[in-house]
DSSP file (Angstrom, degrees, kcal/mol; ACC not computed):
  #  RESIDUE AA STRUCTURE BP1 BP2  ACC     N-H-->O    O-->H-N    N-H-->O    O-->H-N    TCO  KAPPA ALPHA  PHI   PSI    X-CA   Y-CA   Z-CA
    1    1 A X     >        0   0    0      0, 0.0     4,-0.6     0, 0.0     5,-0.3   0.000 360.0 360.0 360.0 -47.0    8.0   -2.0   30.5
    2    2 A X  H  >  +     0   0    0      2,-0.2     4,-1.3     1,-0.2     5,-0.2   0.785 360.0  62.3 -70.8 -24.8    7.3    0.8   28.3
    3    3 A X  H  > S+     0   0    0      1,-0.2     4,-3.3     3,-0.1     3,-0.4   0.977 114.4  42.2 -53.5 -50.4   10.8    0.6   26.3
    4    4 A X  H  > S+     0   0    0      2,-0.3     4,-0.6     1,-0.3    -2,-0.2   0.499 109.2  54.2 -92.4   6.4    9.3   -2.9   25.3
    5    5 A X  H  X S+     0   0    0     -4,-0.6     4,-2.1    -3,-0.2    -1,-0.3   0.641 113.6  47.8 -87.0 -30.5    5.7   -1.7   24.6
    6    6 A X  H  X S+     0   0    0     -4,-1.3     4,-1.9    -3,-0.4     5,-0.4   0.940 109.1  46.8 -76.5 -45.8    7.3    0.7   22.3
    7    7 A X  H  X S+     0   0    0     -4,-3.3     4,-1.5     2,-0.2    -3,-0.2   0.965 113.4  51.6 -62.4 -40.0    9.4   -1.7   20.6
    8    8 A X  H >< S+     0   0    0     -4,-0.6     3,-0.9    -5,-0.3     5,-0.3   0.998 116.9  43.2 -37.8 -70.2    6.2   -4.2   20.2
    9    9 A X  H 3X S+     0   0    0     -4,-2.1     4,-1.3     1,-0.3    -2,-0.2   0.859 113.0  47.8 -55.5 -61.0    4.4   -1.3   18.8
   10   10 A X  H 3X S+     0   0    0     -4,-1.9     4,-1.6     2,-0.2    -1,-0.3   0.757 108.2  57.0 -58.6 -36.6    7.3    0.0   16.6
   11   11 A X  H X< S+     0   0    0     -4,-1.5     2,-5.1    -3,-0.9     3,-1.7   0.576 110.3  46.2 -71.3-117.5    7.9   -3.9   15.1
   12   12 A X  H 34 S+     0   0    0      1,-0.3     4,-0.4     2,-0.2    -1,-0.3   0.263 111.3  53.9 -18.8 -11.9    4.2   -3.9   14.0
   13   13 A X  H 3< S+     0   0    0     -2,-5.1    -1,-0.3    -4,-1.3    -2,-0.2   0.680 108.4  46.6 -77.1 -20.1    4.4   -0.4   12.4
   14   14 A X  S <X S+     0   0    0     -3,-1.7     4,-1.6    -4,-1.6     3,-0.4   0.739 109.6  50.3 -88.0 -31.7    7.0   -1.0   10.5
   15   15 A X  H  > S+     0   0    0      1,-0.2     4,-1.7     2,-0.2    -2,-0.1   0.859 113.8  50.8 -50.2 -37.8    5.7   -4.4    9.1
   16   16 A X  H  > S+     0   0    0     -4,-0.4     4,-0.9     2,-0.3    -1,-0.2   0.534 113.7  40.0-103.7   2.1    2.3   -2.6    8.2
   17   17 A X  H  > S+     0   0    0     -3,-0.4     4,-2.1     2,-0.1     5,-0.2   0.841 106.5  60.1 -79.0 -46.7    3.8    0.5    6.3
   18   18 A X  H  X S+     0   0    0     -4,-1.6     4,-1.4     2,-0.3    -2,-0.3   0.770 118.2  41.0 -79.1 -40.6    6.4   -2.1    4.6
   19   19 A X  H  X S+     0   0    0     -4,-1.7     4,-1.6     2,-0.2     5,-0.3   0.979 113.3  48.2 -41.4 -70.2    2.3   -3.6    3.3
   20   20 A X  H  X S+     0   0    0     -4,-0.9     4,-0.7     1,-0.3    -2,-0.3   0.688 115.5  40.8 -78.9  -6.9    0.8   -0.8    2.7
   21   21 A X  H >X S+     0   0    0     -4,-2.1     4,-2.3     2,-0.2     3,-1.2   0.909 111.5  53.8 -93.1 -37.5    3.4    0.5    0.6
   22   22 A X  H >X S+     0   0    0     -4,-1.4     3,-4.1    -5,-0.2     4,-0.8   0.969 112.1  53.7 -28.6 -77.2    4.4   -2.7   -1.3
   23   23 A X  H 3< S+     0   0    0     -4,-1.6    -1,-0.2     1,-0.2    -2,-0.2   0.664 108.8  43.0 -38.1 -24.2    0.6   -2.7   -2.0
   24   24 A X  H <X S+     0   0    0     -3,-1.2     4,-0.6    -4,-0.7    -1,-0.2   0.475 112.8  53.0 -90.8 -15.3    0.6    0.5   -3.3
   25   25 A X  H XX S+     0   0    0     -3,-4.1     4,-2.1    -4,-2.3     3,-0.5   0.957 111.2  47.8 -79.9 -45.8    4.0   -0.3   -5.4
   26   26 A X  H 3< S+     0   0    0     -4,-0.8     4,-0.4     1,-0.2    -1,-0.2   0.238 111.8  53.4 -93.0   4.6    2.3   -3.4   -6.9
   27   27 A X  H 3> S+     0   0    0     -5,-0.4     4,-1.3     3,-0.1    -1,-0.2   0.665 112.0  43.4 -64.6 -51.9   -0.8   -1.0   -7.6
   28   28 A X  H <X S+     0   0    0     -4,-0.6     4,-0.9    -3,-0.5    -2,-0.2   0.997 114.5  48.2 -64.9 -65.3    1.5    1.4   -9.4
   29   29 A X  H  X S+     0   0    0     -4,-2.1     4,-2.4     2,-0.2     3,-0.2   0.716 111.5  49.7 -63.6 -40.2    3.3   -1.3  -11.2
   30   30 A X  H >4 S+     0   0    0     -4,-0.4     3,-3.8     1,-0.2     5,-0.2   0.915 110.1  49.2 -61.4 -91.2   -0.2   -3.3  -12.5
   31   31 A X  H >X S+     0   0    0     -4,-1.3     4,-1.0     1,-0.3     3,-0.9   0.473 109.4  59.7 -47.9 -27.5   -1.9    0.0  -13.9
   32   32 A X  H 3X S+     0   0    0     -4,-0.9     4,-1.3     1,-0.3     3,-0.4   0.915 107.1  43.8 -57.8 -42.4    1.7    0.7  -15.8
   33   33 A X  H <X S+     0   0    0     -3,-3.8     4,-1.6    -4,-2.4    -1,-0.3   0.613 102.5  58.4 -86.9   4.9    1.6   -2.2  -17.5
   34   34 A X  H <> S+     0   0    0     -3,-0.9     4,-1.3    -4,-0.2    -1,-0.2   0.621 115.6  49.9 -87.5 -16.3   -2.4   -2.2  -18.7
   35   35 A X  H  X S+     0   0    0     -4,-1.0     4,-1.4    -3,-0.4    -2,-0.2   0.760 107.9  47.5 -56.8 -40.0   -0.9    1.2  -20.2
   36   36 A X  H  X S+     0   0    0     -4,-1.3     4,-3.1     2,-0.2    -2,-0.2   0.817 109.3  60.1 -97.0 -38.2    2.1   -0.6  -21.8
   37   37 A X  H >X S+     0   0    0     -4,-1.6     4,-1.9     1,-0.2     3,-0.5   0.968 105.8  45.5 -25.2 -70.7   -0.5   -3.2  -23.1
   38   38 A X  H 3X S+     0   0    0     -4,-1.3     4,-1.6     2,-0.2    -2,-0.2   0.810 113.8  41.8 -69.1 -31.1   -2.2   -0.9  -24.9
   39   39 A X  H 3X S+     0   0    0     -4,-1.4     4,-1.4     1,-0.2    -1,-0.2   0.763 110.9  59.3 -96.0   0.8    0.5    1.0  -26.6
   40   40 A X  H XX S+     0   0    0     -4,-3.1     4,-2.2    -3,-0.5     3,-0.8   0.990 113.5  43.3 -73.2 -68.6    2.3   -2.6  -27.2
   41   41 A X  H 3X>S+     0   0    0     -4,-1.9     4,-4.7     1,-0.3     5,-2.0   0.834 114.3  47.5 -53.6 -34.6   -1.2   -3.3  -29.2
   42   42 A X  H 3<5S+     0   0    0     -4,-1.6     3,-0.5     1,-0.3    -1,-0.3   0.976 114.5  44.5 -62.4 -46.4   -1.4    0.2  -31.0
   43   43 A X  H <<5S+     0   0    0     -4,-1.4    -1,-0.3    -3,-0.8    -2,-0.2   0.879 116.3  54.5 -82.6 -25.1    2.6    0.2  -32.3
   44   44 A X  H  <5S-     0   0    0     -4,-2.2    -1,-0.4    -5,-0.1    -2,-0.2   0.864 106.2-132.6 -66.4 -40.0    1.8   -3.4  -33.3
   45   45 A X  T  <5 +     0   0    0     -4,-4.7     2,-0.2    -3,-0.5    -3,-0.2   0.894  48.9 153.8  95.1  27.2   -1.1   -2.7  -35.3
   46   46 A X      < -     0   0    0     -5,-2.0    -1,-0.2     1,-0.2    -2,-0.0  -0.519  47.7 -86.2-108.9 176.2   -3.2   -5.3  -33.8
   47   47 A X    >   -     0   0    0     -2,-0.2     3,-1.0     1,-0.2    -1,-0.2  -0.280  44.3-105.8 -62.3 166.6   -7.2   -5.4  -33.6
   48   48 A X  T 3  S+     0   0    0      1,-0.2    -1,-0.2    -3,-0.1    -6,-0.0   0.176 112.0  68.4 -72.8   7.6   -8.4   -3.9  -31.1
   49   49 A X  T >  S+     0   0    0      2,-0.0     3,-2.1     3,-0.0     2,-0.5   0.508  74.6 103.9 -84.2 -33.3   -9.2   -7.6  -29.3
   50   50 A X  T <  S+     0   0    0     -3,-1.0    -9,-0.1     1,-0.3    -4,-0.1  -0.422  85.4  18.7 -86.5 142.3   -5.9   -8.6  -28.7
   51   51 A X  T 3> S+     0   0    0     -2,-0.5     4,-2.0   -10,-0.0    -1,-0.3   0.509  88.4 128.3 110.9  -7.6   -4.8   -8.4  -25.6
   52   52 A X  H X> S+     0   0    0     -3,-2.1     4,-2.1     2,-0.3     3,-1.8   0.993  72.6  41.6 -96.1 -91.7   -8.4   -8.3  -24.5
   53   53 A X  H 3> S+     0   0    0     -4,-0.4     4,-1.1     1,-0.3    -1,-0.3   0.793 113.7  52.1 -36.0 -27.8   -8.2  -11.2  -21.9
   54   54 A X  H 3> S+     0   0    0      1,-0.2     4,-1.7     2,-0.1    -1,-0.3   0.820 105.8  51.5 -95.7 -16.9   -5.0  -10.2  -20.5
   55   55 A X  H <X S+     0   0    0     -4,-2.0     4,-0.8    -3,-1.8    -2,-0.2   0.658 114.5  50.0 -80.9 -15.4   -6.1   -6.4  -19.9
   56   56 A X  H  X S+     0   0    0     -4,-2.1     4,-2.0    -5,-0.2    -1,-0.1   0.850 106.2  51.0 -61.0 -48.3   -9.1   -8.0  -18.1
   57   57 A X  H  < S+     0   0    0     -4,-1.1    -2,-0.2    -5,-0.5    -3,-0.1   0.809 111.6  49.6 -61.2 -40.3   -7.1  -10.2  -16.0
   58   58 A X  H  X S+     0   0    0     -4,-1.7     4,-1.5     2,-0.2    -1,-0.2   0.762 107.7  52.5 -76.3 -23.9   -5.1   -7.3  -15.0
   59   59 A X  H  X S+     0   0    0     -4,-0.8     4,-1.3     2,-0.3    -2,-0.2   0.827 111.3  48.9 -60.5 -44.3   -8.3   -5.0  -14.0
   60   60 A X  H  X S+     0   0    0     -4,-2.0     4,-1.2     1,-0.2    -1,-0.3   0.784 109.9  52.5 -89.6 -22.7   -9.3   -7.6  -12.1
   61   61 A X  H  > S+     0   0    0      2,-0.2     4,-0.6     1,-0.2    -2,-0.3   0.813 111.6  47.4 -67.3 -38.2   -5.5   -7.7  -10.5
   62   62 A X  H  X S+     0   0    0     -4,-1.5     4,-1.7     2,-0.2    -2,-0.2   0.726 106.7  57.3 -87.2 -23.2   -5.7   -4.4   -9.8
   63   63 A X  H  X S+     0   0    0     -4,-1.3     4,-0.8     1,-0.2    -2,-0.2   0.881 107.9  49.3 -66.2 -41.9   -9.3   -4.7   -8.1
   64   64 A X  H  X S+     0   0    0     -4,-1.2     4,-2.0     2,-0.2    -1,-0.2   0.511 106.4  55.3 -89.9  -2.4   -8.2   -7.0   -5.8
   65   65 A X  H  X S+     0   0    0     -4,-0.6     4,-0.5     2,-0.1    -2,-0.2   0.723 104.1  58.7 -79.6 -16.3   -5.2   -4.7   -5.0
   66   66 A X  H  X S+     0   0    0     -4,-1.7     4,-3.1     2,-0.2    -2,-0.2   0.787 108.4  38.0 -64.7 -39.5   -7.6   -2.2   -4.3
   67   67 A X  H  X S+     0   0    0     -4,-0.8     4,-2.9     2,-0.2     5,-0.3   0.957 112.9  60.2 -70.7 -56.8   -9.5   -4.3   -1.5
   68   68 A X  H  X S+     0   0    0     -4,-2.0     4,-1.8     1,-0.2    -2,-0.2   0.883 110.6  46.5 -37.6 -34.1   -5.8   -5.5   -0.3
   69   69 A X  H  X S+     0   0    0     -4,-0.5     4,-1.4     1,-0.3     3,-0.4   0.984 111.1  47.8 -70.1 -53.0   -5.4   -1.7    0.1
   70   70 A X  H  < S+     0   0    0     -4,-3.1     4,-0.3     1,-0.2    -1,-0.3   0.505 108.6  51.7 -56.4 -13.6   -8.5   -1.2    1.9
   71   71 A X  H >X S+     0   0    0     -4,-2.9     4,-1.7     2,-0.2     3,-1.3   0.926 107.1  54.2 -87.6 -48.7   -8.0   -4.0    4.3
   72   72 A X  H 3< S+     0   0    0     -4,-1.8     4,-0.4    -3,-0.4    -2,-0.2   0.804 113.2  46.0 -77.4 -49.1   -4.2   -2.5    5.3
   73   73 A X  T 3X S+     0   0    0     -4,-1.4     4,-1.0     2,-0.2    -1,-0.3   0.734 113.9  43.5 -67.0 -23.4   -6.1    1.0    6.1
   74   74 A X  T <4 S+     0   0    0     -3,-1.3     4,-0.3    -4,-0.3    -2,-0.3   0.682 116.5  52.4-114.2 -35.9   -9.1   -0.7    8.3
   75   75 A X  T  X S+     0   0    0     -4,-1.7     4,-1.2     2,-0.2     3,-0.3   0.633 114.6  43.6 -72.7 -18.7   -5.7   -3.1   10.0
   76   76 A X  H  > S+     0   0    0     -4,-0.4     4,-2.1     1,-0.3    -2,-0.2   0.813 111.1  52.5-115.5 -21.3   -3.9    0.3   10.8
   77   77 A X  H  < S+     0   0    0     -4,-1.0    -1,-0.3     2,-0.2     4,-0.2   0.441 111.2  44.8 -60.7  -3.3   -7.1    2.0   12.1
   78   78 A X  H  > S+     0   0    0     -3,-0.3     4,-1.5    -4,-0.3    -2,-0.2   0.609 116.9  48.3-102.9 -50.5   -7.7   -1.0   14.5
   79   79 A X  H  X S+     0   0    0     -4,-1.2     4,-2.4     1,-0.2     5,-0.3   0.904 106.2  56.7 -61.7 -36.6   -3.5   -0.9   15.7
   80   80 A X  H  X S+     0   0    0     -4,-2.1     4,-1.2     2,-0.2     5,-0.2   0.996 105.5  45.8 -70.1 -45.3   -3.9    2.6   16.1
   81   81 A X  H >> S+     0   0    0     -4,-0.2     4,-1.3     2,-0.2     3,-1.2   0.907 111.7  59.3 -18.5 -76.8   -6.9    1.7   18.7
   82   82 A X  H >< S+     0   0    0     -4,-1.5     3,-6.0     1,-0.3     4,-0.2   0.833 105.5  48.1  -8.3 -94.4   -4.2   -1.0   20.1
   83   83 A X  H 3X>S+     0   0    0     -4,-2.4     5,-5.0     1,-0.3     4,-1.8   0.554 103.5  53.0 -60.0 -17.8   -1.8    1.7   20.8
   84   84 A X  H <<5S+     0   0    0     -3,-1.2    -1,-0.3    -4,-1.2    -2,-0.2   0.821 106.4  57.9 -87.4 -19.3   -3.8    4.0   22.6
   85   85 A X  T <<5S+     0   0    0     -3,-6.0    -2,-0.2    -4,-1.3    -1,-0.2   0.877 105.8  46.6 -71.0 -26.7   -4.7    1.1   24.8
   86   86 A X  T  45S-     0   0    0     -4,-0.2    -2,-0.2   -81,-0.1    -1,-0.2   0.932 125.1-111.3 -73.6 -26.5   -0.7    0.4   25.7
   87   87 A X  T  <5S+     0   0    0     -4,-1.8     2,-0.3     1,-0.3    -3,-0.2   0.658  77.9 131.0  97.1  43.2   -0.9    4.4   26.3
   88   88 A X      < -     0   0    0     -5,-5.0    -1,-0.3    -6,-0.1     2,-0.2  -0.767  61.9-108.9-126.8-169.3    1.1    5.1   23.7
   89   89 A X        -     0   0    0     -2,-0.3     2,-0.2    -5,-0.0    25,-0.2  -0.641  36.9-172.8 -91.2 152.4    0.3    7.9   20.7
   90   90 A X    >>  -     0   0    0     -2,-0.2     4,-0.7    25,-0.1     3,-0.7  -0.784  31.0 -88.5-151.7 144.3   -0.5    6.6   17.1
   91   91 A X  T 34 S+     0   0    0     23,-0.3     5,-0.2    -2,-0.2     6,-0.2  -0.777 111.9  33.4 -60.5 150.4   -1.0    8.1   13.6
   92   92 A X  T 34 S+     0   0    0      3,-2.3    -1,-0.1    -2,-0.3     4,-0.1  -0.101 109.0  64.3 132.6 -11.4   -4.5    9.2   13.1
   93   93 A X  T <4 S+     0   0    0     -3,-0.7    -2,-0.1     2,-0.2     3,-0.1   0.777 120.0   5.2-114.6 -21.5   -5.5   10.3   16.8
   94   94 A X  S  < S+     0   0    0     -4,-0.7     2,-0.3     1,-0.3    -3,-0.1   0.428 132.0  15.7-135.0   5.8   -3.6   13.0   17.6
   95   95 A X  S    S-     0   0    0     -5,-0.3    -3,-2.3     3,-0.0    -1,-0.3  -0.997  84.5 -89.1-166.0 166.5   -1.3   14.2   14.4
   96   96 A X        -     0   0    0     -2,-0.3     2,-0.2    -5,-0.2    -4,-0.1  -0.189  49.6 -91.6 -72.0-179.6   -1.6   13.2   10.4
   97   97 A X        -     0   0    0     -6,-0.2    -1,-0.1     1,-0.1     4,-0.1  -0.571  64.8 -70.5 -96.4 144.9    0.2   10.1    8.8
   98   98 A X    >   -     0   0    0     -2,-0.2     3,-1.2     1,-0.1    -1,-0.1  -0.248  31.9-128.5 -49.4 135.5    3.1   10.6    7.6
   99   99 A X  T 3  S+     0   0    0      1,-0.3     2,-0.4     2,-0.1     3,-0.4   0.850 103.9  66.3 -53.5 -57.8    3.9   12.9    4.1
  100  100 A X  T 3   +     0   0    0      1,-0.2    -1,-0.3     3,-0.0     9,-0.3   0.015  61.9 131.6 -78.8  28.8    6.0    9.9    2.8
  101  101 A X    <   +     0   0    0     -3,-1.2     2,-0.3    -2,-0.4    -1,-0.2   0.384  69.6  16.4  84.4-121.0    3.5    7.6    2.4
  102  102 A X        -     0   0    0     -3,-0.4     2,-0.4   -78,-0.0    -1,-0.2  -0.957  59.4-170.7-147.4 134.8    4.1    6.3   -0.8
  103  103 A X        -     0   0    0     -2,-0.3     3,-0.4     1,-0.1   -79,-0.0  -0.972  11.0-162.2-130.1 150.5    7.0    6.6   -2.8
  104  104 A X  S    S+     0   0    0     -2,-0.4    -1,-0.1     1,-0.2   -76,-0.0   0.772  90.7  60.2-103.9 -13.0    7.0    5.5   -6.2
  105  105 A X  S    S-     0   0    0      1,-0.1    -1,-0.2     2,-0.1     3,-0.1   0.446 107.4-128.3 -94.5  39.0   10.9    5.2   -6.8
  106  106 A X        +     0   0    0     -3,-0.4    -1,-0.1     1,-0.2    -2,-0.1   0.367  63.8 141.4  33.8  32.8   10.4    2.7   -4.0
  107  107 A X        -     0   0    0      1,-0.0     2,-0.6     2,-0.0    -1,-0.2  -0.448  47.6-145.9 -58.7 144.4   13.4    4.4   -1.6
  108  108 A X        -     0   0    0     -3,-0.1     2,-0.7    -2,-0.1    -7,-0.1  -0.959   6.5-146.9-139.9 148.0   11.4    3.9    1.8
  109  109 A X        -     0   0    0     -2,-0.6    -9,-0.0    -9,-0.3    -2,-0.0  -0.730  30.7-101.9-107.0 110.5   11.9    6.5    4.4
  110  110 A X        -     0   0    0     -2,-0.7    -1,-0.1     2,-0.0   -96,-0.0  -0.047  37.6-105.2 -24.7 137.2   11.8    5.2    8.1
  111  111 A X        -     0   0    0      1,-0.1   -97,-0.1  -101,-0.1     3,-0.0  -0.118  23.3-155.5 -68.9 161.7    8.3    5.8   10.3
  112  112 A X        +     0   0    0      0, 0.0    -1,-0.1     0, 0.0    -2,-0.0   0.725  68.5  39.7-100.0 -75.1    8.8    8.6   13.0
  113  113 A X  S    S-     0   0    0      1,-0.1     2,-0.8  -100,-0.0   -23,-0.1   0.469  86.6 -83.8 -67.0-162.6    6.1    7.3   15.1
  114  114 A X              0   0    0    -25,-0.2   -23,-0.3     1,-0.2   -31,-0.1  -0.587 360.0 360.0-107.0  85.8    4.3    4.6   16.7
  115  115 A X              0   0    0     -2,-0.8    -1,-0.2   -25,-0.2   -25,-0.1   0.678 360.0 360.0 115.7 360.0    1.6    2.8   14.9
């Protein structure tokens, strides 16, 4: 019973890093390109307007990646809860989250733990 409470536990830890780092890759990726906007406008030589609606569009893409983020931290604080109820150990209640994170050249480095 407890091989399969872990393996429950393990499936759903790996789904919700494989979020929260996508979200944080499509974080990365947005904010590059309101950077690449802008230096597309400057080498272009255009007014300072163009571009204007689509650097908005993307602020506001990136705002709502921000909430996406904050919902993915508030879902792995509620699973870590879960897990202490099968009896099993978690990030965030008895040792830190793992170093790796995020990785920006998007290699992603297996979970140790549970939750």
């Amino acid at each position: 019973m407890l091989k399969q409470r872990v393996a429950a536990a393990n499936a759903v830890r790996d789904l919700l890093i494989e979020t929260e780092r996508g979200i944080e890759e499509m974080m990365a990726s947005t904010a590059r390109r309101a950077v690449a906007l802008l230096e597309a406008r400057a080498i272009g030589r255009l007014p300072i307007t163009a571009g204007q609606e689509a650097l908005e569009h993307n602020a506001q893409l990136l705002q709502t990646l921000i909430q996406a983020r904050r919902q993915a931290g508030e879902e792995h604080m509620q699973l870590a809860q879960a897990v202490k109820m099968l009896g099993l150990a978690a990030y965030g209640d008895q040792s830190e989250c793992p170093p790796d994170s995020f990785v920006p050249t998007g290699e992603l480095a297996k979970p140790r733990l549970v939750a």
